[in-house]
N, C-alpha and C positions, 0 to 999 in steps of 0.2 A: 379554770375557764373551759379547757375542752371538756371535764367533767359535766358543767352546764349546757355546752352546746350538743353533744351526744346525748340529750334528755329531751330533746325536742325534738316532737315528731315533723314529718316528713313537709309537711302542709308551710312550716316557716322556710321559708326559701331565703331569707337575709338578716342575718344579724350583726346588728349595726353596735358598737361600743366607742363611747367617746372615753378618748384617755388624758388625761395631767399628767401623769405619773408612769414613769417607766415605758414610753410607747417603745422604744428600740428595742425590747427585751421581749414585749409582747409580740412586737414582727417579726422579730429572730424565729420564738415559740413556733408563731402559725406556719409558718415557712418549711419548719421541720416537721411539723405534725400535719399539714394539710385537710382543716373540717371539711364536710362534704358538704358545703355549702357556702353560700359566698358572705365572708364576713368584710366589713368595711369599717376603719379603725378613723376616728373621727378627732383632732387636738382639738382639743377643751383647757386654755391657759388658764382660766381662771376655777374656783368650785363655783358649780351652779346648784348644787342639791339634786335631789333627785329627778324633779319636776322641771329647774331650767335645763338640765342635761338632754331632756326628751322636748324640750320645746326649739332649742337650741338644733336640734336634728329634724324641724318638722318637716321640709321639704323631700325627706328623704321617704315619708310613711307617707303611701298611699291609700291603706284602709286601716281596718283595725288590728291591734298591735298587741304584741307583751313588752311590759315593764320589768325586767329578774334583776333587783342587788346582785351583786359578784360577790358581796361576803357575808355567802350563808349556802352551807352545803344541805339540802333537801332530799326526801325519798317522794315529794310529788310527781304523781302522773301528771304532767304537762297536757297528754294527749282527751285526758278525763275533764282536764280543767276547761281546755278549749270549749269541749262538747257540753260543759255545765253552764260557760258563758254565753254560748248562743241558744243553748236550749230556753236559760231564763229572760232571754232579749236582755240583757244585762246594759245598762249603759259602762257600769265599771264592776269588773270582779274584784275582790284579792283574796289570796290564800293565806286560811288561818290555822294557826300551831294552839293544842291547848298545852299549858305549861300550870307548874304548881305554884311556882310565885312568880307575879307581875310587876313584881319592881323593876322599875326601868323601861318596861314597853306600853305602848299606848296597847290597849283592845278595843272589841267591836260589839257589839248587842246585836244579835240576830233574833227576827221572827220566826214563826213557824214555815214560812218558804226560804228560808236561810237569806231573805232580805237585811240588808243592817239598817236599823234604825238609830245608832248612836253610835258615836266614839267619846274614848276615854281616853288623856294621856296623860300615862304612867300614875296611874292613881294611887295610894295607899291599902295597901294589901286587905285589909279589912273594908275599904269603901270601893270597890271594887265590883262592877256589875257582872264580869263573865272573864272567865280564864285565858280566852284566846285571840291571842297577839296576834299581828300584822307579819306574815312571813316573808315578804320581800316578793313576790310573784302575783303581778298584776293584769289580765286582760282587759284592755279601752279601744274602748269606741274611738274612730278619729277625731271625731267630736266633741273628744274630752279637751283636745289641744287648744281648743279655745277658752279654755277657763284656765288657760294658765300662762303666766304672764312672761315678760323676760330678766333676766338677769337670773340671782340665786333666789331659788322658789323648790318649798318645801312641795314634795305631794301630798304627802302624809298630813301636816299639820295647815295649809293652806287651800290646797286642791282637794280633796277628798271632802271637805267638811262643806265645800262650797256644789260641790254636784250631790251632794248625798241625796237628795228631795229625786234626782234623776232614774231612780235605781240604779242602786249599790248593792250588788251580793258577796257572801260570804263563802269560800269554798272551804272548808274543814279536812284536811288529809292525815293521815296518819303513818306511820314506820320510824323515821327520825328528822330532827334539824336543827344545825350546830349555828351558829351564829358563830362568823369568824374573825368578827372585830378586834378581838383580845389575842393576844398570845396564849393565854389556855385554853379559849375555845376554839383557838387555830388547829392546835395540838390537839383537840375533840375531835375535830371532822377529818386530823389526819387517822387516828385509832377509827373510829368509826365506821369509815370505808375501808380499811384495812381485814376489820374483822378481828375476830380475839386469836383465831387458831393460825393465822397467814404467817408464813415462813418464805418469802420468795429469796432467791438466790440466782438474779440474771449472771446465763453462764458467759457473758463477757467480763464479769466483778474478779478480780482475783482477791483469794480468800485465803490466808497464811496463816496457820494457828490460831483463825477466830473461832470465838465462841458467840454463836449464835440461837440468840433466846427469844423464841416467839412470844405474842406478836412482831416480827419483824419485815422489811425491808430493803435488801444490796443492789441498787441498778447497776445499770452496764457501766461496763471501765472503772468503776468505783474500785479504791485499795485497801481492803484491811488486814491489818498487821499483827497478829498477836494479842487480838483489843477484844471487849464485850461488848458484842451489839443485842441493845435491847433487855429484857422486853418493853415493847413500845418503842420504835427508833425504824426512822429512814432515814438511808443514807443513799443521796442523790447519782445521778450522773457523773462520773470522775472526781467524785470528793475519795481523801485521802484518811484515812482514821489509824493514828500510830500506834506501836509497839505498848502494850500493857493501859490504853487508854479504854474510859467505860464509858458508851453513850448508851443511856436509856431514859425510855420518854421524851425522847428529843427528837428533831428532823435538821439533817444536814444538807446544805442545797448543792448544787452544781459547783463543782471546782472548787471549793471549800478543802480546808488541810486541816488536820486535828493532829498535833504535836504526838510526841511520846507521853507518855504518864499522865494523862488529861483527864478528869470528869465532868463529862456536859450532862447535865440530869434536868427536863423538864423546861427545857430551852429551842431557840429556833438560833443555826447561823448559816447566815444570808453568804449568798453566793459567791465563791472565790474569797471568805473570812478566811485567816490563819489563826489558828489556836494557839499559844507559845507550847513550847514542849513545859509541860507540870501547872498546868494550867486549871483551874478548879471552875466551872460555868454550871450557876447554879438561877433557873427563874428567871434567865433574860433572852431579851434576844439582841445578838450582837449583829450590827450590821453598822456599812459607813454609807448608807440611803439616807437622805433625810426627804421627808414628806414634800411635796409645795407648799405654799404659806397660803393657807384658807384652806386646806384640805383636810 
């Protein structure tokens, strides 16, 4: 989250997040991390999609706005996008990723002024008019909020197809962008932003006979004991990794304990999990969260 909100430039003065899921934990977060701007966290009990989320908040937008998913870590200029949306009188932007196969995500057809004139979703790889997908970061007109209705209301497959005739542009960026829906592609945009050569070692971690193989990560207070970390593996805030345990390719969260003799390989464990001591964690993610029901 702060990784998104420190990517916008200065010009967004409010960022607004409706939550279902985990509000206590996201106000804890902001609390200790303090954005430099005033974020306002909104209960959303039910799923509305992406489109009732943002209609659901309209009293709150007073001109035009950005739309960003929260699960997709991006290398777009925010500040390039702004200036590509007003330069085109855009009535709706969105930014597009080109990728090598499109199974699974709608794309867009752009003209020669990078206007869209179609969408596709998720079509079969060979019937397929243009490689690039919907990257989750959208600039609107306030004006859009009138084409979208209440209750749960898709953007993407309800709203976007119904203003398309309004102008609709395409912004095209490039560097990278992980989609973080999956537990592998969670564990993507954590390597990702990590870097391949990152070795960090916060000097509040006490570190006992570890061995430490970059890519890696030790936050403050975190304990390791005689164990392998990495390569690929963060180990959070005051998690504990025991005696002769391997964590690599994994992320361990906050106050999480990893037993003696353990290997977590290619996994996520959710905050304050115990590992048993000889514990073998392979491909999951363990956690006692469960989603809300429509989420």
């Amino acid at each position: 989250m702060i990784h998104v909100i420190d990517k916008l430039p200065k010009e967004v003065d409010e960022i607004i997040i409706p939550v279902s899921y985990k509000k206590d934990m996201m106000e804890d977060y902001l609390s200790k991390h303090h954005p430099r701007r005033k974020v306002t966290l909104v209960d959303e009990p039910t799923a509305l999609g992406t489109g009732g989320a943002v209609k659901a908040v309209e009293k709150l937008i007073d001109g035009p706005f950005l739309v960003i998913n929260g699960d997709s870590i991006w290398s777009l200029d925010v500040g390039k996008f702004i200036e590509f949306h007003r330069r085109k009188k855009a009535f709706a932007t969105i930014s597009l990723w080109p990728v090598e196969d499109i199974t699974g995500y709608g794309v867009a057809d752009l003209d020669d002024e990078q206007r869209i004139r179609r969408f596709q979703e998720k079509p079969k790889k060979e019937e397929a008019f243009s490689n690039l997908i919907n990257a989750g970061v959208y600039g609107l007109e306030r004006e859009v909020l009138g084409h979208i209705g209440k209750g749960f209301v898709s953007m993407e497959r309800e709203v976007f197809p119904r203003i398309l005739d309004r102008g609709m542009y395409g912004y095209r960026f490039d560097g990278y962008w992980v989609d973080c829906g999956k537990r592998e592609s969670l564990l993507e945009a954590f390597w990702t932003l990590m870097g391949k050569e990152t070795r960090t070692l916060q000097k509040e971690a006490v570190l006992e006979g570890a061995d430490i193989r970059a890519p890696s990560m030790v936050m403050r207070e975190a304990v390791v004991a005689g164990a392998t970390i990495g390569p690929q593996a963060y180990i959070s805030e005051r998690a504990v990794v025991g005696f002769q345990s391997r964590v690599e390719r994994s992320v361990v969260l906050e106050d999480a304990r990893i037993g003696t003799r353990c290997t977590i390989v290619d996994s996520i464990i959710d905050a304050g999990m115990t590992v048993p001591d000889g514990t073998e964690v392979r491909s999951t993610i363990l956690s006692t969260a469960k989603p809300p029901a429509g989420g």
